[in-house]
N, C-alpha and C positions, 0 to 999 in steps of 0.2 A: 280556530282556537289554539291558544299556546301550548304547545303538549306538558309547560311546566306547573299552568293551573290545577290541572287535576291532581297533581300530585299534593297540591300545597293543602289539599280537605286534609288528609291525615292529620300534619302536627295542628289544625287549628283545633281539632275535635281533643284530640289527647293530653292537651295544654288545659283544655279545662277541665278536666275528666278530674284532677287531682288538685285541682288547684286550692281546695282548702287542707289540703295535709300541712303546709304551712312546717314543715319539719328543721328543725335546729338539729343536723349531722355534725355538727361537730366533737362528740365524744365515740363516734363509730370510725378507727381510726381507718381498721379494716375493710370498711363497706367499700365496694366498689364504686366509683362516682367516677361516669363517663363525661370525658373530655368537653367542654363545650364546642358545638359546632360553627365551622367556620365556610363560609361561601367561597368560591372561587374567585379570586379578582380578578377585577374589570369583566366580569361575565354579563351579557347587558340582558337587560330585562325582560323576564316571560321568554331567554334563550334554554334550550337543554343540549348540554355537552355530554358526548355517550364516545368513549374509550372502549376497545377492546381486543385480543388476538384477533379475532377473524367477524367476517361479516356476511352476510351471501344476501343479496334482495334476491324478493320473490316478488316480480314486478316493480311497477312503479310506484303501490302505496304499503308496500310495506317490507320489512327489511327483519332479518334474524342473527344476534349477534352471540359469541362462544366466546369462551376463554377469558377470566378476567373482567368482566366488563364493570364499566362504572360510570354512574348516570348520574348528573351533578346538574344543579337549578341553582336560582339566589334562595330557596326556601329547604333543600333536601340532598340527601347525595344517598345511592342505591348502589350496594355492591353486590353482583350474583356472577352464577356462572354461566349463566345464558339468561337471554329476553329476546321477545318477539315483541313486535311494534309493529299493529296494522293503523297505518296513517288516518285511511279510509274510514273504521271504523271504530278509530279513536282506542284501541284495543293495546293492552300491557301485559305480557305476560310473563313473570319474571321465575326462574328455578333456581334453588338453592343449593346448599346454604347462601343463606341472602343478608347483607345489614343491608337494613333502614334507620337513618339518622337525619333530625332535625334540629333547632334548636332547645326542642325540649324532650326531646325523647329517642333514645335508641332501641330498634327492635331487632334479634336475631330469630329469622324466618327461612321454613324450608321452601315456602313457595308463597308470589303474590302473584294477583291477577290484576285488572285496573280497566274500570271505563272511564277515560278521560271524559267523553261527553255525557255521561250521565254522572258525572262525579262519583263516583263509586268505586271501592278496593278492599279487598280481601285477602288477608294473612293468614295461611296455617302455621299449626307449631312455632306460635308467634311466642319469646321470649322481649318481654320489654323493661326497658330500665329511665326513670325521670332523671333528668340532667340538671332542674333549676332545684330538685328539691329530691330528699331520699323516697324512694319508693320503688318496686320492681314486682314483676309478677309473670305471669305464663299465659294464653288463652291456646286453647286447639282451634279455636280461628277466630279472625279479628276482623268483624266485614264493620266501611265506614263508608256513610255518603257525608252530604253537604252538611246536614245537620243535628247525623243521631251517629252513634258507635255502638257495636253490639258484638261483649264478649261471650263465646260458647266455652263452656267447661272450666271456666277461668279462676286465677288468684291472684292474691293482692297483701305486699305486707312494704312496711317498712326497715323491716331487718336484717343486717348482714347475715352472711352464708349461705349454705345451702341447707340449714336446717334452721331457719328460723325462730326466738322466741314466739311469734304470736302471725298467724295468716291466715286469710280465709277464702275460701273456695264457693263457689257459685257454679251451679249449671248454667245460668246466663247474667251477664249483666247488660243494661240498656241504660247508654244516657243519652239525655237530647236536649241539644244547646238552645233550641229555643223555650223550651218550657225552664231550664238553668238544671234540671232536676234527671237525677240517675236512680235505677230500681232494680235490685236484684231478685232473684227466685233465688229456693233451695237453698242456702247460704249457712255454710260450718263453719263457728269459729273455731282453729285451731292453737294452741297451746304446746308447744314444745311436739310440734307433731300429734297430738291429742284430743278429738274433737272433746268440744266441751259445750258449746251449744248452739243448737239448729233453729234458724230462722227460716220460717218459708219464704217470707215477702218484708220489704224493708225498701225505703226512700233514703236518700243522701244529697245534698247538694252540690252542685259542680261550679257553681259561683255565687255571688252575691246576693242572689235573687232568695227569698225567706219562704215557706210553705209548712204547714200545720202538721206537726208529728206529734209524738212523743220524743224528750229529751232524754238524756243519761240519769236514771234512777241514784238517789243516793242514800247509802245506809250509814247511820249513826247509835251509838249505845253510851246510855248515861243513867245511872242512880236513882235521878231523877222524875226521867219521863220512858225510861225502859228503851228498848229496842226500837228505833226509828227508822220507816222506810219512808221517802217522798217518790212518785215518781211525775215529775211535772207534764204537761200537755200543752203544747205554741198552737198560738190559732193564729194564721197570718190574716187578718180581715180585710187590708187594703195595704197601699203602701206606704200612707203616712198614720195607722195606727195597727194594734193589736194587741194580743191579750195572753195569759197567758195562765192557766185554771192546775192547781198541785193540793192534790188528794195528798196527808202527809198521816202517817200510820206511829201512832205511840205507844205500846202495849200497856206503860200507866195510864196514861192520858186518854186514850181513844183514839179517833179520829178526826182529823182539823182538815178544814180546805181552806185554802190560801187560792186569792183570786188575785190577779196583776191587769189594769189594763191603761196600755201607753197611748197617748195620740201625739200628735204633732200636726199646726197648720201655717196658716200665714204668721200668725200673731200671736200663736199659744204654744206653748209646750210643757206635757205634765204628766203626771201617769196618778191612779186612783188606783189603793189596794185595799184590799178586805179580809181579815184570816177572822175564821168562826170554829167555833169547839162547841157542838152543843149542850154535851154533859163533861164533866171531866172527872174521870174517874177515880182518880185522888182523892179529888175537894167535891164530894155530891153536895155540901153546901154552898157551894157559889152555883149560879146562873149560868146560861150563856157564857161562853167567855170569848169574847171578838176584841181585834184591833182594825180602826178604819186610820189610812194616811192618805193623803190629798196634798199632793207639791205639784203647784203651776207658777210659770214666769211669763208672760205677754208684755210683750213690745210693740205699741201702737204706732207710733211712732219718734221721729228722732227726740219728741219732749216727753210722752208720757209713757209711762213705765206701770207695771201691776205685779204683784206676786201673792200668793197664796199657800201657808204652808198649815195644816193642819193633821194632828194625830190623834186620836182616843183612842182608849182601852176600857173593858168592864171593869176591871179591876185594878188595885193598884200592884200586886205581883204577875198579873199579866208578863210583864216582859222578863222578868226573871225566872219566873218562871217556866213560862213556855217557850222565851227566846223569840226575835224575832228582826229580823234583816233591816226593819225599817226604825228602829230604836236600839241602842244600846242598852245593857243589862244592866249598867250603873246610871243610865240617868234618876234624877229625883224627881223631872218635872219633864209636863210634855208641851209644847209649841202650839198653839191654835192661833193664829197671823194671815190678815190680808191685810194689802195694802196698795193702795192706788197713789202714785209719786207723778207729779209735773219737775221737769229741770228745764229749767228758764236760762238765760245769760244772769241775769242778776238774782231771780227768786226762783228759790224750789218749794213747792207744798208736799205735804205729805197727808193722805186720809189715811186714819189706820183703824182697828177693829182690835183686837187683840186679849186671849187669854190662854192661863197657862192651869194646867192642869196638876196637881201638884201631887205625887203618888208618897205615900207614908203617911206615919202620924203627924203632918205639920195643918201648920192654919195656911185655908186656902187663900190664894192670892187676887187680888182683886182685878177682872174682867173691866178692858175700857172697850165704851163702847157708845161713839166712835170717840179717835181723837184727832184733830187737826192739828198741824204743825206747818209755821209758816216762816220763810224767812227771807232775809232779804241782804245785799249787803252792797256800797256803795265803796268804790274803790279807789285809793289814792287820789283823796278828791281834799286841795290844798293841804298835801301831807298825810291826810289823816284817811281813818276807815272808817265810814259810818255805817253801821249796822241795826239791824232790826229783827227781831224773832218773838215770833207769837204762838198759843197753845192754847187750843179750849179743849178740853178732856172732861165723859162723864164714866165715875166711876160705879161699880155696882158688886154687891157682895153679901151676900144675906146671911150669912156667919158669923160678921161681926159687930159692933155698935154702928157705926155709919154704914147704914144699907147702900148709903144712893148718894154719891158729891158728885159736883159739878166744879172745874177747877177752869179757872183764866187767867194764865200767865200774859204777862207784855215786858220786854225787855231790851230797849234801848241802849244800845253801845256806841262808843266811840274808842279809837285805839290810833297809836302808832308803834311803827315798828321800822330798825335800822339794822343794816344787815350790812356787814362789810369783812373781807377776810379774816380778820381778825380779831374781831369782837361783834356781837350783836347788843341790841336792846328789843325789849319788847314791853310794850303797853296796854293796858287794857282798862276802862273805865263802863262801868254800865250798873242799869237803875232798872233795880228787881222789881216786880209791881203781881200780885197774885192773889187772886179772890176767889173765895170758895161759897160754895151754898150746899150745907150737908143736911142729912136728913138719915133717919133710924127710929129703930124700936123705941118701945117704951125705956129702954137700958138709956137709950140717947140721951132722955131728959135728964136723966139723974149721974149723965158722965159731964165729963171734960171739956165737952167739944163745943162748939159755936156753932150756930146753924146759919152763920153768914159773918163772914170774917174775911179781912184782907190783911194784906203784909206788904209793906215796901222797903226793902233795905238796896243801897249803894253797894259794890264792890270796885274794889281797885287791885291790881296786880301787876304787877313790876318784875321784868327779869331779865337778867343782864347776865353776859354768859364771853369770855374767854378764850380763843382759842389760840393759844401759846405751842410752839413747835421748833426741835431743832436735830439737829443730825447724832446719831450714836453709834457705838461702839459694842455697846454694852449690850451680852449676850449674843444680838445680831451685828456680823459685819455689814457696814454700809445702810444700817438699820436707819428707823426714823420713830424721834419719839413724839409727844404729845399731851399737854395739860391742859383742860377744858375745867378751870372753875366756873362756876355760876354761882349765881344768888340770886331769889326770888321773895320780893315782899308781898305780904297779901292781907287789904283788910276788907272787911268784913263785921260792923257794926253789932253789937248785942239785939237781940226781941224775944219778947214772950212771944213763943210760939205753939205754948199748951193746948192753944184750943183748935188746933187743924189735926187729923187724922193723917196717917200715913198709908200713900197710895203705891206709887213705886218707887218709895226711898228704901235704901239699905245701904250698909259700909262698905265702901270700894277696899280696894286691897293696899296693902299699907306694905311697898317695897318700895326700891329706892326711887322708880319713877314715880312712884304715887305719892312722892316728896313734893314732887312740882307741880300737884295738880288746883287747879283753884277751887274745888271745894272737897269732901273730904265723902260726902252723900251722893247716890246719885238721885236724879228728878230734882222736882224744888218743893217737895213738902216740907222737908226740916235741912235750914241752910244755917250750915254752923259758923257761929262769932270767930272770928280770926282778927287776930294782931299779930305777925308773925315772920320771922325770916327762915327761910329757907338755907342751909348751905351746903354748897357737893361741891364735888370735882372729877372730875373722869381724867385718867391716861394711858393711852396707849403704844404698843410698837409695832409698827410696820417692816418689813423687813424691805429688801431692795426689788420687788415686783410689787409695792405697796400691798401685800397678805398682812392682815391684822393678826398677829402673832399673841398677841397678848392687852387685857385688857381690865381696869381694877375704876371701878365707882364708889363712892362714898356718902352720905348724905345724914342730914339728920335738921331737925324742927328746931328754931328757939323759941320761944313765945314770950312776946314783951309785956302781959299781963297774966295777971292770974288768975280771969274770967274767961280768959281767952283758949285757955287750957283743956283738951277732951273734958278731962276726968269732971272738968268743976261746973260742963255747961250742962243747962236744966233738960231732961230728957223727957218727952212722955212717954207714959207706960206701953204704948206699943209699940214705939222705939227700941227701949229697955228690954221688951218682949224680943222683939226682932235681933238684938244684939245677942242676947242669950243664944236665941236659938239657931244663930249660926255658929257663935264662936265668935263674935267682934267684940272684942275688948278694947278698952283706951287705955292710952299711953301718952305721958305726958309729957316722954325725953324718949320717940322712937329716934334708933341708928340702924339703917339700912345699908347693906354693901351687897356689891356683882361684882364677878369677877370670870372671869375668862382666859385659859391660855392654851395655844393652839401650836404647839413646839413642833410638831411634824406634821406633815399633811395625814396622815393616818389614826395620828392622835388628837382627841380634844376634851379637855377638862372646862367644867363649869360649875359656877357655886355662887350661893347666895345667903344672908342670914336679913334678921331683923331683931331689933335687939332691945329693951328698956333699960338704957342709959340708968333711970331712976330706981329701981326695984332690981336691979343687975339679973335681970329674968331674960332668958333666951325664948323669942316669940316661935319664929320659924327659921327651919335653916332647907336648903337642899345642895344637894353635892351629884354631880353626874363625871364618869370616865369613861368617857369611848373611846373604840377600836374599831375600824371598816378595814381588814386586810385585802387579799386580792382571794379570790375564788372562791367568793363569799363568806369569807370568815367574818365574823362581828362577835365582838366581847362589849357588854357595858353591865357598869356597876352605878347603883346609884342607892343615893340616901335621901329620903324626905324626915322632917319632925316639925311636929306643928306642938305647941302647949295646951291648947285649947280649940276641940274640934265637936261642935255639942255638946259639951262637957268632958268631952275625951282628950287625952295624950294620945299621941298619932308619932310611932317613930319605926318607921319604917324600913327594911334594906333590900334591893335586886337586885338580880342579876338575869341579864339575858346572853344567851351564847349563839353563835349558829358555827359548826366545826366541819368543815371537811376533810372526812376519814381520807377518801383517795379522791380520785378522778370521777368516779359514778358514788359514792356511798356520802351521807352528809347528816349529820347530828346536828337538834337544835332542841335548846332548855332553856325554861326561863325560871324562877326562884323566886319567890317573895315573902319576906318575914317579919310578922309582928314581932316587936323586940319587946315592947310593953306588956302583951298579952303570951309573950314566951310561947308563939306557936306559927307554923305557918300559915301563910292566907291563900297564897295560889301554885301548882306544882304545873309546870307541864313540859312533856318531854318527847320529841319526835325522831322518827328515825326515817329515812328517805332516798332511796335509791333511783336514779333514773340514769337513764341512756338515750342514743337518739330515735331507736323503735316503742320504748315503754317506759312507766315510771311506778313506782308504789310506794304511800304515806302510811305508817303507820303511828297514831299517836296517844297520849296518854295523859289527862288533867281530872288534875283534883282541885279545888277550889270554894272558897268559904261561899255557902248559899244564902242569898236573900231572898227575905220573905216580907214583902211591905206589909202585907193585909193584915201581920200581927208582928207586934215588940219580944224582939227574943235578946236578950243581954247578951253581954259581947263576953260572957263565957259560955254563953249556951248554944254556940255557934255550929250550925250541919252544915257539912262539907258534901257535895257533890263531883261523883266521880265520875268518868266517861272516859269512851274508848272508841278511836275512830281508823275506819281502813279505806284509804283511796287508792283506787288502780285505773291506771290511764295507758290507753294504747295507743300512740301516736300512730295517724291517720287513717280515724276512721270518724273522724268530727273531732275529737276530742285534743284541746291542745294544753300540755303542760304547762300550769303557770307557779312553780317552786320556787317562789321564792321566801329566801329564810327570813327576811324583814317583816314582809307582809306578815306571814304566816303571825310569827313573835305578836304583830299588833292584835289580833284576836283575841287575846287576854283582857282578865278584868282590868289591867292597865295598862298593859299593849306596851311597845318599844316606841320608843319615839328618841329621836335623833336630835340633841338640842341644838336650835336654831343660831347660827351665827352666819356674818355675811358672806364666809367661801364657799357657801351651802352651795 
């Protein structure tokens, strides 16, 4: 046997022992961080090189070496002042003071022993310190075979000196590489030298491999639901699923359990959650109050595809209420979707199921169930594109006049399109064809609607687009400019279309891309008359790395009749209803502009408005200025106004900041103010200290509260206040993840970075 094998069990067992401390030392400038180890070269393989003053054998298998010595492998090198080496019986016996160095760990040792053939070694007064990552500690002895390490009396911290913020002591620790799992007894956290608390018994991982604990408990305090503690519990069940069960404590609320459980197989992957509240001690007139989510994606194979997304709540303030990881607090509506897809070379099908749950005072929205969707398309075939897509959809909805339609779309196209540097065209011809078979209440008879109706109208749409370019001066040296007019015509013949019900149409958004859209609804319940030209123009500057520096769009509607105009085409009532109740208005002369300019890489401004030409009324505008500096500084200011938002003015202003005070210390705020209702909406303010051993969040938000389950006027607004404290010890599971961006997005409208292409 190699006499350097034996040696080599130490660093393999030590390397994993810490391997998920995972530590970012970079702000400990002080800590000690040992040299990385280097082998001897051309030292050839399973050889050991042993230097020293003196030697004396004691026969033929085994030899005693003094003075200096140093014992060097491709895997370790050993400095002591004496060692014995019985060949015979594989025997090491080393005196100190001793280093041991590997490539991941240095130890300073008064004495080691070693059975090379039974793989086994023994450290007292073992001081050690990690070389890939921060960490150090002490054992009064450190005995290692082939596949377990076991410290006696031992500590462990990540922090420079010799007086540590934060370390903990153990009468033993055991970890064993083949289970991946380490376990200590007796075990005191200490705190600036200060026990603070005693564990008798506690699991940790040493590598990859997952096993059923309890996780890092977390505490929260808010206004609303009182003093919160979670402490979650991991079941590992196998290796492609598990679960994960969190008893969560609300001194208003009561108690909630929150249930997680993941799988993953050949063809599936998804995870099913359940939170349940049995009373809520606020609201003893609600029920139960649970949320169930169910998100799956299967991959059958290279054609057919499936996903599954669905969420419920009891109630409709559920998520506002109580909060909850798998929905945001601002949505209005929830996602219930499956869907079974084939992708073909030429056709994709879609089967779909789909309903949305719609939380507030609105009218519920209508459940399909199923719908098909089919399409097909035939490619540059003498020039042309010929196309085909087809839809049978039944809808269902006991709320309102038509309980029960059944809709079959068919839609024939033809198109061409020409594409060359410096200009395109694009063409588009096709023949709308759609039959419904509705059915309802007694209300039915006496409404609007048609209990079997069809529609056929033509569209055409034409767009021809520009691209003009030439070299500048101006502002950018060696710049490069750019004029992209276009012009898009689009018709769109007149129909009574009073007697069809509206399934899943509503008004897309009216910016300056939704200038060139070919129709103005989505779905094909109500397809609005057009006569119309479109005209825009975009230009840009490139600088001399082609960086889009700067960026200004323009656009606005002509309309070459006067039937053809939002304002004057015939709407039915639940159109009219639906318009209202989002806030779509028509405009009979909208002017749309974007604009963008990106003058320093640091800096980026963006804006947009929407405008009636006709009525000189300002629809919507938004305005954003950011800042990303270096060491995480971020400043952005931003402006939303909208004129009509349910009936509301919406005129908004923020501000999000993240500040580094020094090197360890870092402030983050963000601001949000109704300008219309003269009051704040959302306040919140953190303050955040970390280094490479520990970190601590302290934070503070106030925030206007929703209550879907009843109408409370937008001056009779409660605000909810809360206060949160997180402390993270770096390596002992727990890995800092500070960041000030993220953090900022957790608000009721979060930071968000607006999108341009140096992103």
């Amino acid at each position: 046997m190699s006499k350097a094998w034996g040696l080599f069990v130490l660093p393999l067992i030590s390397t994993a022992t810490f391997a998920n401390s995972n530590i970012d030392g970079l702000q400990c400038k002080d800590y000690f961080q040992p040299k990385n180890w280097q082998p001897i070269a051309d030292l050839p393989k399973g050889a050991i090189d042993i230097q020293s003053d003196n030697v004396e054998l004691q026969g033929v298998e085994s030899a005693e070496f003094s003075g200096n010595v140093v014992i060097s492998s491709n895997v370790m090198s050993l400095s002591a002042q004496a060692a014995l080496i019985d060949k015979q019986q594989g025997l090491l016996n080393a005196t100190g003071p001793l280093v041991f160095q590997d490539a991941y760990t240095l130890v300073n040792s008064t004495g080691m022993f070693a059975n090379l053939k039974e793989y086994e070694f023994s450290l007292l007064g073992a001081d050690y310190w990690l070389t890939q990552q921060n960490g150090h500690g002490s054992a009064e002895k450190l005995h290692a075979t082939t596949n377990q390490v076991d410290l006696l009396n031992s500590s462990f911290t990540t922090c420079p000196g010799d007086t540590p913020f934060w370390s903990i002591e153990a009468s033993s620790i055991v970890m064993n590489r083949d289970s991946g799992w380490g376990e200590t007894h007796n075990t005191v956290l200490r705190i600036l030298d200060t026990p603070v608390v005693y564990v008798p018994y506690f699991t940790f991982p040493i590598d990859d491999r997952r096993k059923s604990g309890v996780l890092t408990p977390t505490i929260s305090s808010s206004s609303r639901r009182g003093l919160g503690v979670t402490v979650p519990y991991y079941l590992n069940l196998a290796p492609n699923y598990d679960a994960t069960i969190t008893p969560r404590y609300m001194s208003k609320k009561g108690t909630q359990l929150i249930s997680e459980f993941r799988y993953l197989t050949k063809h599936h992957q998804g995870q099913l959650a359940i939170e349940f509240l049995e009373q809520d001690d606020s609201a003893k007139q609600l029920d139960e109050r649970y949320l169930v989510n169910w998100t799956q994606n299967s991959y059958f194979d290279e054609n057919w595809r499936a996903s599954v997304d669905i969420t419920n709540v009891s109630d409709d303030a559920y998520i506002s209420d109580l909060d909850s990881q798998y929905a945001n607090e601002t949505d209005t509506q929830l996602y219930r979707t499956g869907q079974l897809s084939y992708l073909g070379d030429d056709w994709t099908v879609d089967l779909k199921v789909q309903n949305f749950e719609v939380l507030g005072n609105h009218t519920e929205s209508y459940a399909v169930l199923p719908q098909l969707t089919v399409q097909h398309v035939t490619q540059n075939y003498q020039g042309f594109n010929w196309g085909l897509s087809g839809q049978v959809s039944h809808f269902t909805n006991d709320e309102l006049t038509v309980t029960d339609a059944t809709r079959v779309h068919f839609e024939p196209s033809v198109s061409y399109d020409y594409n060359a540097y410096a200009w395109s065209f694009a063409s588009n011809l096709s023949l709308m064809h759609t039959y419904y078979e509705q059915d309802g209440d007694e209300a039915f008879v006496q409404s609007q609607y048609k209990k079997s109706v069809s529609r056929t109208l033509p569209k055409l749409r034409l767009h021809g687009q520009l691209n003009l370019e030439r070299p500048t001066n101006f502002i950018l040296q060696q710049g490069t400019q750019t004029l992209e007019p276009q012009i898009q015509y689009l018709y769109t013949p007149k129909k009574d279309q009073s007697g069809i019900a509206l399934y899943d149409t509503i008004k897309m958004q009216d910016d300056f891309f939704g200038l060139f859209r070919e129709q103005r609804f989505s779905g094909v319940d109500f397809i609005a008359q057009a006569n119309q030209f479109t005209l825009g123009a975009t230009t840009r500057l490139f600088d001399n790395n082609n960086t889009e520096r700067f960026n200004f769009s323009m656009g606005q509607i002509l309309y070459l009749s006067d039937s053809a105009k939002p304002s004057e085409q015939s709407l039915d009532t639940a159109l009219t209803q639906s318009n209202q109740e989002f806030g779509s208005k028509n405009y009979n002369a909208l002017f749309a502009a974007e604009s963008m300019l990106h003058w320093h890489r640091r800096w980026y401004f963006s804006a947009g408005l929407q405008y009636d030409a006709d009525e000189k009324e300002l629809i919507q505008s938004h305005m954003t200025l950011d800042y990303r500096g270096s060491n995480k500084k971020l400043v952005q200011l931003n402006h939303h106004y909208a004129s009509d938002v349910s009936g509301y003015e919406i005129d908004q202003i923020g501000l999000f900041s993240s500040l580094p005070i020094d090197e360890n210390w870092q402030l983050v705020a963000s601001y949000h103010r109704d300008l219309t209702a003269s009051r704040s909406v959302e306040v919140f303010a953190g303050l955040q200290y970390e280094s490479c051993c520990w970190a601590v969040r302290i934070t503070g938000k106030r925030q206007i509260q929703t209550d879907l389950n009843q109408t409370i006027s937008r001056d009779d607004a409660i605000f909810d206040t809360s206060f949160g404290i997180n402390f993270v010890l770096k390596g002992l599971g727990s890995k800092s993840r500070y960041d000030a961006s993220q953090l900022l997005r957790s608000g009721i409208f979060g930071y968000r970075r607006p999108f341009f292409l140096n992103n």
